[in-house]
C-alpha positions in Angstrom: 5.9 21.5 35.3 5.3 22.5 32.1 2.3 20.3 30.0 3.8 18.0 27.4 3.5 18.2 23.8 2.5 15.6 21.3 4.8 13.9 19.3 3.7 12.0 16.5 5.3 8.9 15.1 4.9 8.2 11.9 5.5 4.9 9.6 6.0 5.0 6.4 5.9 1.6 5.2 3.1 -0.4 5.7 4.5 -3.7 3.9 3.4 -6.8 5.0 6.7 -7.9 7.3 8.1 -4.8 6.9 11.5 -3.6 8.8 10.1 -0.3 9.9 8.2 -2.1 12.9 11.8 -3.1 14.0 13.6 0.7 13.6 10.0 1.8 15.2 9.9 0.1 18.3 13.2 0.9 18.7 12.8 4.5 18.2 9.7 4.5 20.5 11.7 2.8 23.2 14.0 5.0 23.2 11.6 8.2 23.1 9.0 6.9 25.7 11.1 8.2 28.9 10.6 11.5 27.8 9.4 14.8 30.2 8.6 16.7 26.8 6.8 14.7 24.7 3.5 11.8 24.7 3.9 10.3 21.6 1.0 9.1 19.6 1.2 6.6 16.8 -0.1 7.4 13.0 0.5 3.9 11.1 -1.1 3.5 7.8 -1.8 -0.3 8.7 -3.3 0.3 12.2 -5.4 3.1 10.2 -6.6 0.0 8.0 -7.0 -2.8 10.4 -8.9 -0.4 12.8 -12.0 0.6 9.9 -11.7 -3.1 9.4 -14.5 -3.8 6.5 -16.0 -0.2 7.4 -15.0 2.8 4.7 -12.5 4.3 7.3 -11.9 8.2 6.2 -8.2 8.7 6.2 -8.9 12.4 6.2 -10.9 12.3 9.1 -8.1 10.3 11.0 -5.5 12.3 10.1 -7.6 15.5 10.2 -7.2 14.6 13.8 -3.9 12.7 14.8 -2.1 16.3 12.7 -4.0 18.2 14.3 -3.3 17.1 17.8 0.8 16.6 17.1 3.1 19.6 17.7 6.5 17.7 15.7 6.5 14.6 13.9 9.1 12.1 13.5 8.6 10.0 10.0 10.3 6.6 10.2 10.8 6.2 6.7 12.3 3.4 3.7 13.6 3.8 1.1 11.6 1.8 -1.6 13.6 2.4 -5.4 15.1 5.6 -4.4 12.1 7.1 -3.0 9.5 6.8 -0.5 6.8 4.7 -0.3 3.2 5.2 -1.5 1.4 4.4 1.6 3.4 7.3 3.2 2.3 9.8 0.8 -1.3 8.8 1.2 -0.9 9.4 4.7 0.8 12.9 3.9 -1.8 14.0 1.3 -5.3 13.7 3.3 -4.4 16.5 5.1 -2.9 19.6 4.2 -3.5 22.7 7.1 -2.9 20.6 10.1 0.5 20.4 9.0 1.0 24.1 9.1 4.0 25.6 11.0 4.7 22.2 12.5 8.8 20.5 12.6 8.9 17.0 11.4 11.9 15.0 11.8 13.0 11.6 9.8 14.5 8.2 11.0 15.4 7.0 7.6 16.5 3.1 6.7 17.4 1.1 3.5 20.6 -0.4 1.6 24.2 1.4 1.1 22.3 5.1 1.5 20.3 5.1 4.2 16.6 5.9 3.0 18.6 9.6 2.4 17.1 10.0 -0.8 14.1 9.1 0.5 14.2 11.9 3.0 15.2 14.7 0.4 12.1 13.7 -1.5 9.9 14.2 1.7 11.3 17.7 2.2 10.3 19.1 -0.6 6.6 17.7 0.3 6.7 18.6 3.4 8.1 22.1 2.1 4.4 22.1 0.4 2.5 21.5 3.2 4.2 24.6 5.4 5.6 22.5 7.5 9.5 22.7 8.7 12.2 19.8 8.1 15.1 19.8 10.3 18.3 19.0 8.9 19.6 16.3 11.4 17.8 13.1 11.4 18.9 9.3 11.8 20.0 7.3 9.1 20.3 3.5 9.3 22.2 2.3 6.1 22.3 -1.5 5.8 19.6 -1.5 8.5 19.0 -5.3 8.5 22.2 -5.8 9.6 22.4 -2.9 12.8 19.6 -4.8 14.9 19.5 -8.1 16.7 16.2 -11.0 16.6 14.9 -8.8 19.5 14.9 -5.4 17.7 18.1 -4.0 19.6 20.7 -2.2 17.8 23.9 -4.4 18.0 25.6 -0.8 19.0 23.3 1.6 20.1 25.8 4.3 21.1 26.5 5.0 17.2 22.9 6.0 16.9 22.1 7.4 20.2 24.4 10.7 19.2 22.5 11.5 16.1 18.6 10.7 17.9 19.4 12.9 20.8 21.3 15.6 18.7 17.8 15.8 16.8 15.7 15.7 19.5 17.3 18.7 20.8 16.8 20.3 17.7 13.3 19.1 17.2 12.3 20.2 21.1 13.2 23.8 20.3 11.2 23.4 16.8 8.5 22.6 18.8 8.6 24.6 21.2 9.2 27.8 19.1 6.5 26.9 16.6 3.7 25.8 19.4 4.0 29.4 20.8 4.1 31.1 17.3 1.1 29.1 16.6 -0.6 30.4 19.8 0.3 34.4 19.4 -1.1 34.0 15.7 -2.6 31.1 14.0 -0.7 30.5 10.7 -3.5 30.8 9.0 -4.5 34.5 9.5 -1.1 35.3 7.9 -2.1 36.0 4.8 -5.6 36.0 4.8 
């Protein structure tokens, strides 16, 4: 059997009663059956809650939970056409750890889905060496897609679009994980 790789989850809102805990439980649920990945969690307000009154350095954290990831899914909003700040922060106190690495995006938000949200985050993650795939999930009018308990009213009109990009993100992975191992991305041009 071959060993798993690390996928990390990542929230991008970290509102007080915020929706992405609903389209991120979901998402986890729906990716914690799975023979190629362990998924680890990077959330800006279990970041905060955890260094409690303590200076926590977000660098140091993220140094780490990059580091250890192979893909990246960012469950993201869309907050006034973008993406929010606390995401960004996350993003920023790291920059090699992202290198050569897919990320994938479950976006949410009104009419347009946290789309331009996404196109935004491409060009940072574009920055940061890091490879965006173009399928992803988008939940327009998210609000009104899942019940009190977090399940999606229809799940089979989402399902198609999650697995397509897993598929995707799998071979990203994969492909990059061995690249990675044959020649660290950073001896390229050093």
């Amino acid at each position: 059997m071959t060993e798993k790789m690390t996928l990390a989850v990542i929230y991008g809102s970290a509102r007080q009663g915020r929706f992405c805990d609903t389209v991120t439980s979901w998402l986890i649920r729906e990716l914690s059956s799975s023979d190629i990945f362990s998924l680890t969690i990077i959330d800006p307000l279990r970041f905060r809650s955890a260094r409690g009154d303590k200076a926590g350095d977000l660098g140091e954290w993220m140094e780490r939970k990059v580091g250890e990831a192979d893909a990246f899914i960012v469950v993201t909003p869309e907050y006034n056409h973008g993406y929010p700040a606390a995401l960004k922060e996350l993003i920023d106190s790291v920059y090699e750890p992202w290198h050569a690495k897919p990320v994938a995006f479950v976006s949410y938000g009104g009419a347009s889905g946290g789309i331009r949200a996404v196109e935004q985050l491409r060009q940072v993650f574009g920055e940061l060496h890091s490879v965006t795939l173009r399928d992803g999930v988008i939940l327009a009018k998210a609000w009104s897609k899942f019940d009190a308990a977090g399940n999606l009213y229809k799940p089979e009109e989402v399902q198609a679009s999650l697995f397509l990009m897993m598929d995707r993100l799998t071979w990203w992975a994969r492909t990059l994980k061995s690249a990675r191992k044959a020649t660290p991305y950073n001896e390229i041009a050093a």
